[in-house]
C-alpha positions, 0 to 999 in steps of 0.5 A: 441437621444431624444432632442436637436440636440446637444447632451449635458450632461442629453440628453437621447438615446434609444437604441434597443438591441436584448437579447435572442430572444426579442428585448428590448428597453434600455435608457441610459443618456449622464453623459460626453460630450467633443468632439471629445475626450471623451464621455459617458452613462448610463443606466437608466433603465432595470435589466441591466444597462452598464455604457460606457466611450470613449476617443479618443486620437490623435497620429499623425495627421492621427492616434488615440487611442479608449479606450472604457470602459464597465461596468455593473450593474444588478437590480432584475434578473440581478445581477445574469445575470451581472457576469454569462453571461452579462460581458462574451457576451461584451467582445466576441462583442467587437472586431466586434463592434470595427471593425465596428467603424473603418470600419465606421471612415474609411470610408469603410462604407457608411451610 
């Protein structure tokens, strides 16, 4: 995150993404901060831009529900890529990314 250490709707994240065999450094912006039950970005700059909103739901006092929703929009060469590749690639990353947050909320994993 790049400013406060409280994120706050207009903060920026970096994040590094490997697409193809290069690294690429993309920056999103936070647009919705309510925690803990719902978050979400865009991305501000590159040929593709994905727009990402969480919610968490409580079910019981020791379960919840992650709705994670995904879109992409493409600039110059991206708006070929988006539907031919972009949109395919997310939805096979899912399910590990997914499995990775629980593993992490868990924790089963230390960082």
């Amino acid at each position: 995150m790049d400013g406060p250490a409280t994120p706050a709707v207009g903060a920026r994240c970096l994040t590094t993404r490997r697409i193809g065999f290069t690294d690429r450094q993309i920056t999103s912006e936070l647009t919705h901060f309510d925690p803990p039950r719902t978050w979400g970005v865009r991305g501000i700059d590159g040929h593709i831009r994905a727009t990402v909103d969480v919610t968490v739901e409580p079910l019981t006092s020791a379960r919840s529900r992650l709705t994670i929703d995904v879109d992409f929009e493409g600039h110059g060469i991206g708006k070929i890529l988006v539907p031919l590749m972009v949109r395919r690639e997310a939805r096979k990353e899912m399910p590990a990314n997914r499995s990775a947050l629980k593993q992490r909320l868990e924790g089963q994993v230390s960082h």
